[in-house]
Backbone as ProteinMPNN parsed JSONL, in Angstrom:
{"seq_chain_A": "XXXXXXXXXXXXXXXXXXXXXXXXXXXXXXXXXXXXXXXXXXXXXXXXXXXXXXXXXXXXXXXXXXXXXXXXXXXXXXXXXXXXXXXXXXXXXXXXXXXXXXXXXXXXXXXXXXXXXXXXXXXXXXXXXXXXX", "coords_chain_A": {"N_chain_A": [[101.573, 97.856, 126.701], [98.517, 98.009, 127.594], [94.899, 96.783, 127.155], [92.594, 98.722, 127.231], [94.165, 101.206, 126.826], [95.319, 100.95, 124.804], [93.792, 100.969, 122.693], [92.166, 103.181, 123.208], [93.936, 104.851, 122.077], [93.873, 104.416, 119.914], [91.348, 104.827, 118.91], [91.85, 107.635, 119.212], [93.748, 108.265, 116.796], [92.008, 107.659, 114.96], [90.103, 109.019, 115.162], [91.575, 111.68, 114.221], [91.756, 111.397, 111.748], [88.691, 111.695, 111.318], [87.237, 109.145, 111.524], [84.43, 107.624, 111.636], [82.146, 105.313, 114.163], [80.69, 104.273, 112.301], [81.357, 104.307, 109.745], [82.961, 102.18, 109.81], [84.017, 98.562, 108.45], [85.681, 97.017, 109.971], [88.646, 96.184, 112.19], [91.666, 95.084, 111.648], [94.033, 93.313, 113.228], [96.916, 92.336, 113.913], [100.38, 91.137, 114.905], [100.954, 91.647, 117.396], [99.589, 93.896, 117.401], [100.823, 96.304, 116.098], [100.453, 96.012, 113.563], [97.914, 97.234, 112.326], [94.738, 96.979, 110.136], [92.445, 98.982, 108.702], [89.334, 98.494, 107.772], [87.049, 99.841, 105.713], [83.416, 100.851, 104.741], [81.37, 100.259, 102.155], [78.826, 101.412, 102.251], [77.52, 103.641, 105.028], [76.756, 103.138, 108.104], [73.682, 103.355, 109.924], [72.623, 106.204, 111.506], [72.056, 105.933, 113.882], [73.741, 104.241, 115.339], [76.27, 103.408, 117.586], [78.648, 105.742, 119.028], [82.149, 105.789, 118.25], [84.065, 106.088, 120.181], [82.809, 105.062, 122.337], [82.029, 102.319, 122.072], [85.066, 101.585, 121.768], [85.96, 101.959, 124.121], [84.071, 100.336, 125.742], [84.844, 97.631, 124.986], [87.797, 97.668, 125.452], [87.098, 97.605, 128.545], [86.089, 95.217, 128.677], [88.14, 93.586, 127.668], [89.94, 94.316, 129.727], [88.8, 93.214, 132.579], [88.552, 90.816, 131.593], [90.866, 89.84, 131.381], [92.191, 89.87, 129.125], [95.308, 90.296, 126.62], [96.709, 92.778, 124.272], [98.246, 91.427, 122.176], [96.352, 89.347, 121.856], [93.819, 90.179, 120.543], [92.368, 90.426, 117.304], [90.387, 90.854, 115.716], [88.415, 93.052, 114.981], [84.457, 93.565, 114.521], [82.588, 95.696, 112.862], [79.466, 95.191, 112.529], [76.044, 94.881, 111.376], [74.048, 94.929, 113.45], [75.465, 94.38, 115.543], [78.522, 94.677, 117.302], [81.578, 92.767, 116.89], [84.604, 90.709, 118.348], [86.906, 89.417, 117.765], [89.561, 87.164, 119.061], [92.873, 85.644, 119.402], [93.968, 82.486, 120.308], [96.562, 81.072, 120.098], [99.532, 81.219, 118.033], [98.053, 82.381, 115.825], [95.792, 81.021, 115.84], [92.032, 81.0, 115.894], [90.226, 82.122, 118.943], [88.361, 82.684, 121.396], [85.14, 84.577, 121.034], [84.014, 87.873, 121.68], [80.443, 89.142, 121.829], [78.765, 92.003, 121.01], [75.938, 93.047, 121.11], [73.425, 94.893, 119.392], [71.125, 97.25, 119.771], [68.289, 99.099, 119.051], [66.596, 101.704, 120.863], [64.226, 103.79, 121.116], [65.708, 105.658, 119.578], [68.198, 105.504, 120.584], [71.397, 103.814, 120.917], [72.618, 100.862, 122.21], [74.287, 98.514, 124.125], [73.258, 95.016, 124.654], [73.084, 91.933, 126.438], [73.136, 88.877, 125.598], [72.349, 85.427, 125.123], [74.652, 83.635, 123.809], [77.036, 81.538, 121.802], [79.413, 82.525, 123.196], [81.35, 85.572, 123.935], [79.841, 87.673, 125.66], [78.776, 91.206, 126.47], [77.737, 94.151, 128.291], [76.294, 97.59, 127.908], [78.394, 99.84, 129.892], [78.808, 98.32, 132.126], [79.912, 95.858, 131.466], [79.928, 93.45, 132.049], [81.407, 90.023, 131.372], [80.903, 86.932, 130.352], [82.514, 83.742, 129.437], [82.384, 81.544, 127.051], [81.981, 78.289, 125.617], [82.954, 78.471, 122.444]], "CA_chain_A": [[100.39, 98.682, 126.784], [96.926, 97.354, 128.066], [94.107, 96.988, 125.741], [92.088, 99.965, 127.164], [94.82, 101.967, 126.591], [95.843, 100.797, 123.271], [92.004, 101.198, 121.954], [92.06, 104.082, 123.2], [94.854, 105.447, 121.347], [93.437, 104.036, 118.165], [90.159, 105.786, 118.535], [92.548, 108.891, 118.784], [94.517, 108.087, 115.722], [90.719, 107.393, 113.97], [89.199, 110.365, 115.096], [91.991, 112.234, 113.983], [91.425, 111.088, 110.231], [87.541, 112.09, 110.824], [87.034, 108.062, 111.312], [83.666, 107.251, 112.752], [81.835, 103.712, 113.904], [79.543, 104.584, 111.298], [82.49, 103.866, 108.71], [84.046, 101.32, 110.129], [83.722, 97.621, 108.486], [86.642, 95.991, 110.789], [90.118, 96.63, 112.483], [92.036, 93.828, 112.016], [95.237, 93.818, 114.08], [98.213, 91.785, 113.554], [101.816, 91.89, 115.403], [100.681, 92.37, 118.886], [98.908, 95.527, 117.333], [101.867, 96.824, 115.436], [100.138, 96.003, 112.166], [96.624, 97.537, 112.452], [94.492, 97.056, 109.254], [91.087, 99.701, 108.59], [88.055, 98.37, 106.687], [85.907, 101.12, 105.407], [81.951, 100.04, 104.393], [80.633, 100.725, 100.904], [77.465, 102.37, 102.708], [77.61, 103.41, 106.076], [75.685, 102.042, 109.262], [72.707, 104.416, 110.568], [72.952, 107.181, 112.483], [72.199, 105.683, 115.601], [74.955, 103.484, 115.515], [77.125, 104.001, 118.291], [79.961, 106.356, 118.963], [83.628, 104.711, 118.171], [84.942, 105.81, 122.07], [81.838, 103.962, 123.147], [82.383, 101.058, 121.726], [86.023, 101.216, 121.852], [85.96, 102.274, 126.011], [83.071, 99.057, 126.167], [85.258, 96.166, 124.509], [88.833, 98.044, 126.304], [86.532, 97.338, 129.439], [85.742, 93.834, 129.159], [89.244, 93.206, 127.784], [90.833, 94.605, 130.67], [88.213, 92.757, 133.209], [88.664, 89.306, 131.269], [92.621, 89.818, 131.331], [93.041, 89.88, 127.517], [96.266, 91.542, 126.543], [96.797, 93.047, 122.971], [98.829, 90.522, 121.199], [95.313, 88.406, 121.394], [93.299, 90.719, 119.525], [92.666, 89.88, 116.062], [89.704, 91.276, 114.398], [86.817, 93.788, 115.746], [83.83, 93.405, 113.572], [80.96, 96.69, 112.685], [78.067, 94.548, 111.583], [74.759, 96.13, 111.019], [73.682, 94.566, 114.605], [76.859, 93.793, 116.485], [80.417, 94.309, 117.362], [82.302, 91.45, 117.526], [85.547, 91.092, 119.234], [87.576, 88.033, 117.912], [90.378, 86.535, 119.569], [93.508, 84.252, 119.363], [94.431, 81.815, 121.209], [97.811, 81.381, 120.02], [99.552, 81.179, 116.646], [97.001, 82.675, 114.863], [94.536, 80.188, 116.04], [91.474, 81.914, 116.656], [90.039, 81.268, 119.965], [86.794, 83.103, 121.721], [84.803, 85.962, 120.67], [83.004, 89.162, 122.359], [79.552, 90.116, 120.809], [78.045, 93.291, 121.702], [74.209, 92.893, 120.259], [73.137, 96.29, 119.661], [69.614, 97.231, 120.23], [67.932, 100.862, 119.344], [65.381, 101.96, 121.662], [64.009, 105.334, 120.913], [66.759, 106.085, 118.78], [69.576, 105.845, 121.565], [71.755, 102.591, 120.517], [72.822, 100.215, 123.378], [74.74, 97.072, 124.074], [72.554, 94.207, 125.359], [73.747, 90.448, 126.791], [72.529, 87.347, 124.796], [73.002, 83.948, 125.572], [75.409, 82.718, 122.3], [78.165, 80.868, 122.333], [80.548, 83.547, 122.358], [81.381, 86.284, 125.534], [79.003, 89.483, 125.333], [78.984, 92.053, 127.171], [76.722, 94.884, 128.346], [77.274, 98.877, 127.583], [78.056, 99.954, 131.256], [78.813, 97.125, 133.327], [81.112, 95.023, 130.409], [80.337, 91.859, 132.685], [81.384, 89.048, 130.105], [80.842, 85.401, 130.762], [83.541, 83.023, 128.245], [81.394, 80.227, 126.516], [82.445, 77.991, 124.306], [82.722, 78.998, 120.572]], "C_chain_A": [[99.177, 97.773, 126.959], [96.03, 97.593, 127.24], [93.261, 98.259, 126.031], [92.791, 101.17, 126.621], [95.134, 102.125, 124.987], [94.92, 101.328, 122.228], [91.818, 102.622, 122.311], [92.855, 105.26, 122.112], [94.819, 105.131, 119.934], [92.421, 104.922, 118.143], [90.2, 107.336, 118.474], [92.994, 109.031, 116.925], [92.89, 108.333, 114.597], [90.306, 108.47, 113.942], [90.007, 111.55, 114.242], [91.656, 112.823, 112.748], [89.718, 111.409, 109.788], [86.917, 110.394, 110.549], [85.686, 108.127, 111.865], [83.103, 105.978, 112.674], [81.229, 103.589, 112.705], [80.146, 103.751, 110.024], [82.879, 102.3, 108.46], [83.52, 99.536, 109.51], [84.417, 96.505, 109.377], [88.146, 96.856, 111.243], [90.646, 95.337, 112.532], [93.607, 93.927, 112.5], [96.458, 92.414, 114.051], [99.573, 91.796, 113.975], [101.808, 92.043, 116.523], [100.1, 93.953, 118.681], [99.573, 96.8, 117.338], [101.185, 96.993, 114.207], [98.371, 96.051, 112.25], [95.732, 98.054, 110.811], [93.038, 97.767, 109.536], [90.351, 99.362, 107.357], [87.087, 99.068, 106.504], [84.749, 100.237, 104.525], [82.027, 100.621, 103.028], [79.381, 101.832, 101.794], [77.478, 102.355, 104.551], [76.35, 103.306, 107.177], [74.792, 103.603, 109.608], [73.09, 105.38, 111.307], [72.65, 106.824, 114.015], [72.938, 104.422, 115.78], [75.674, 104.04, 116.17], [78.164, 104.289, 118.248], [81.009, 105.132, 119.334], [83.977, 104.594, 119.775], [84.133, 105.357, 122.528], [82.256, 102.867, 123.155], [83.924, 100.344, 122.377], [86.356, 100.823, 123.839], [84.936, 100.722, 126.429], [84.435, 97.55, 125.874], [87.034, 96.584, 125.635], [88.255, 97.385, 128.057], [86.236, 95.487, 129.712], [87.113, 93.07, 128.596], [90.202, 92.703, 129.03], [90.15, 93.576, 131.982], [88.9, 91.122, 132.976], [90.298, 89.142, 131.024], [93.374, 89.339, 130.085], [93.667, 91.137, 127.216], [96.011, 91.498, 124.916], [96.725, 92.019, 121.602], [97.554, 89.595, 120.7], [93.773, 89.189, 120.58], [93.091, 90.762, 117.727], [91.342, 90.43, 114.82], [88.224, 91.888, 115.471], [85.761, 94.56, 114.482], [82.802, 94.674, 113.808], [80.205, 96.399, 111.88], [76.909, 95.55, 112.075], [74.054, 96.401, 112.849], [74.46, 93.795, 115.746], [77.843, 94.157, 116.763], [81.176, 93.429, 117.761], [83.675, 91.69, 117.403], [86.358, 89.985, 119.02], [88.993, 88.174, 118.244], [91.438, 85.513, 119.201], [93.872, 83.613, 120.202], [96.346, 81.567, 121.081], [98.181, 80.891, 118.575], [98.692, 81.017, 115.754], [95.879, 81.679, 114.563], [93.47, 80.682, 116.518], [90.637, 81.044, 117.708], [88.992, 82.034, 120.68], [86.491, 84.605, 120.944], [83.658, 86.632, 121.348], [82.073, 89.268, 121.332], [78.964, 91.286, 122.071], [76.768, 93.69, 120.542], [74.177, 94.476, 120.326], [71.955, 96.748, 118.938], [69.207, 98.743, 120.242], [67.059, 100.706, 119.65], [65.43, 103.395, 121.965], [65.049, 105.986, 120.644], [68.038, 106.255, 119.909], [70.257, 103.984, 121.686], [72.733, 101.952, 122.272], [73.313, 99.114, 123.21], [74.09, 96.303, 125.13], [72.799, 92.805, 125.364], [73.156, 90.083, 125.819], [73.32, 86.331, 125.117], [73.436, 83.509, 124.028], [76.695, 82.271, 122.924], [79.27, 81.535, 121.947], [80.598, 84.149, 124.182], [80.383, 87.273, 124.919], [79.182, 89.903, 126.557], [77.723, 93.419, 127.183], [77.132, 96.394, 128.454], [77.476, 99.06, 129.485], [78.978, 99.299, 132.541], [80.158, 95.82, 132.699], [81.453, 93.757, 131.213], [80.14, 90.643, 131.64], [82.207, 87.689, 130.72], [81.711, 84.576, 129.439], [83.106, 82.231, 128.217], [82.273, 79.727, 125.841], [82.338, 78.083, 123.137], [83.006, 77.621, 119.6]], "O_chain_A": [[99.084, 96.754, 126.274], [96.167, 98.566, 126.498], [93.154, 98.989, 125.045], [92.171, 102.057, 126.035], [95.163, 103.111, 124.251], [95.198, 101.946, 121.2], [91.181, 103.261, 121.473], [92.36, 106.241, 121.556], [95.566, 105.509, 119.032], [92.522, 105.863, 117.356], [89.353, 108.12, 118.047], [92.524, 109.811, 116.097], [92.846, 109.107, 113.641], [90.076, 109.048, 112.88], [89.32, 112.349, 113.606], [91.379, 113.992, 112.48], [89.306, 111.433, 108.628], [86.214, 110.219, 109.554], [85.711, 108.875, 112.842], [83.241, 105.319, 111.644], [81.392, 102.522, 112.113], [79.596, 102.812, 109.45], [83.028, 101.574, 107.478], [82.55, 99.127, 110.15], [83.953, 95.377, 109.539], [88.58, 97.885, 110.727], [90.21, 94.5, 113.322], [94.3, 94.787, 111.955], [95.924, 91.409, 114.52], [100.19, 92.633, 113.316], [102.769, 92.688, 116.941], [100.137, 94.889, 119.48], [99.361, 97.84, 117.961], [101.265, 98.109, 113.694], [97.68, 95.032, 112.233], [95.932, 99.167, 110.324], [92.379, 97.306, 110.467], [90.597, 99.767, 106.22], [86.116, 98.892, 107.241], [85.0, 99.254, 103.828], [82.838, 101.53, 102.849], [79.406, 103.058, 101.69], [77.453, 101.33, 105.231], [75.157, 103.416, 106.898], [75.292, 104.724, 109.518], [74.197, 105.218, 111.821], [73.004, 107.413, 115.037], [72.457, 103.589, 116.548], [76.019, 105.164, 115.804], [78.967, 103.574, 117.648], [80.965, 104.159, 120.086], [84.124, 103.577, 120.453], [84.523, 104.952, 123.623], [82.835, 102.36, 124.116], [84.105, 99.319, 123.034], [86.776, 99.852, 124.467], [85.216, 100.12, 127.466], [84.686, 96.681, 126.709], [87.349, 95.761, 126.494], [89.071, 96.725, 128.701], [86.22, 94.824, 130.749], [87.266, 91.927, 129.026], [90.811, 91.675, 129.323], [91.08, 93.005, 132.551], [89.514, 90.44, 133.797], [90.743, 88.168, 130.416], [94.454, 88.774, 129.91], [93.285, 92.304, 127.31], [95.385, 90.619, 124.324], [95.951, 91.815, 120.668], [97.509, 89.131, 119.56], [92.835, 88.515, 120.154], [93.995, 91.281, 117.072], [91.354, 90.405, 113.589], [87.447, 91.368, 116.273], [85.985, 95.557, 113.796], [82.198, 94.706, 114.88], [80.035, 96.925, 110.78], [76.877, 96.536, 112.81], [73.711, 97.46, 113.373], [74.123, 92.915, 116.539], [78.495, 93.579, 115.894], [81.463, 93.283, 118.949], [84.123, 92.557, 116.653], [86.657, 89.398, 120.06], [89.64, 89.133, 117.822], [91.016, 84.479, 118.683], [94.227, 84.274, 121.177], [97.163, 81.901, 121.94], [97.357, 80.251, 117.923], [98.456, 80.036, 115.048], [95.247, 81.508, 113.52], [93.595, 80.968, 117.709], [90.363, 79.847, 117.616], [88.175, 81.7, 119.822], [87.27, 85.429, 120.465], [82.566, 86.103, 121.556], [82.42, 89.438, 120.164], [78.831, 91.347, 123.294], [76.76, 94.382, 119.524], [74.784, 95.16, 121.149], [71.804, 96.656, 117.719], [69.586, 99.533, 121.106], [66.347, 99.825, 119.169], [66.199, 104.044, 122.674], [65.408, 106.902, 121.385], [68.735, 107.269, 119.888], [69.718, 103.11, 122.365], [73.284, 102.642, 123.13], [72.956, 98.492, 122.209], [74.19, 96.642, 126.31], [72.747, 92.297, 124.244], [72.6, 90.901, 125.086], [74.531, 86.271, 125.33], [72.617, 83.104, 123.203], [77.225, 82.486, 124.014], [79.952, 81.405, 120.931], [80.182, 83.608, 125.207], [80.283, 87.517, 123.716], [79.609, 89.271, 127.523], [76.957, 93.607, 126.238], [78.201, 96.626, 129.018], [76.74, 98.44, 130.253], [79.573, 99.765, 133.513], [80.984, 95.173, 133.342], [82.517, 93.138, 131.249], [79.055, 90.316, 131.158], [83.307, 87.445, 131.214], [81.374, 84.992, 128.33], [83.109, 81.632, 129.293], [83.251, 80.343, 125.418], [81.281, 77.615, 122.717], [82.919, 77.702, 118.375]]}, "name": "protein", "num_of_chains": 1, "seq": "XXXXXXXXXXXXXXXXXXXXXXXXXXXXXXXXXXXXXXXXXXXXXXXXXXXXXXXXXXXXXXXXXXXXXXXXXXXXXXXXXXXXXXXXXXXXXXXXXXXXXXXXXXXXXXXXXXXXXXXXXXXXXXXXXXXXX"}
């Protein structure tokens, strides 16, 4: 299964349970994404924190672009001002990571590039440049 697909079928499984990003402190994934762990916040993120199939459909997108399969998935972070997207390289060595800065402007939340030493990506367009970390 391809990571759009796979993410997709998680943000089913989430929604199911009444999950939203709002919630979410991490997915950490394990197994080739057999062993999928859910971190719930103490207090959850704002209301204009963006929808999960956003997010999920944005990082599935620059997965699928940057030709990362499942198995290298390893931990997708819901910080107050980010989603980050870490990576292994192989035996559980971790090895680059996606941010997705996220920027409210007139209450409608957005993913916007930055130059870090990481990949980002933009909501939309999910063109992501691989730096060194």
């Amino acid at each position: 299964m391809d990571v759009p697909a796979f993410l997709m079928q998680l943000g089913q499984v989430l929604s199911r349970t009444a999950t939203t990003s709002r919630e979410l402190e991490a997915i950490e994934l394990q197994a080739d994404g057999r062993d999928v762990s859910i971190r719930i916040r103490h207090v959850a993120h704002d209301k204009s924190y963006p929808p999960l199939a956003v997010i999920l459909r944005e990082i599935g997108r620059t997965c699928h672009e940057q030709g990362v399969v499942v198995a290298r998935l390893s931990r997708i972070s819901f910080l107050p001002d980010e989603i980050r997207v870490e990576l292994v390289r192989n035996a559980n060595q971790l090895g680059e990571a996606y941010r997705y800065p996220i920027e409210t402007t007139l209450g409608a939340p957005t993913f916007v590039p930055t130059p870090l030493p990481a990949v980002s990506g933009t909501l939309g367009s999910s063109i992501a440049t691989p730096m060194k970390s």
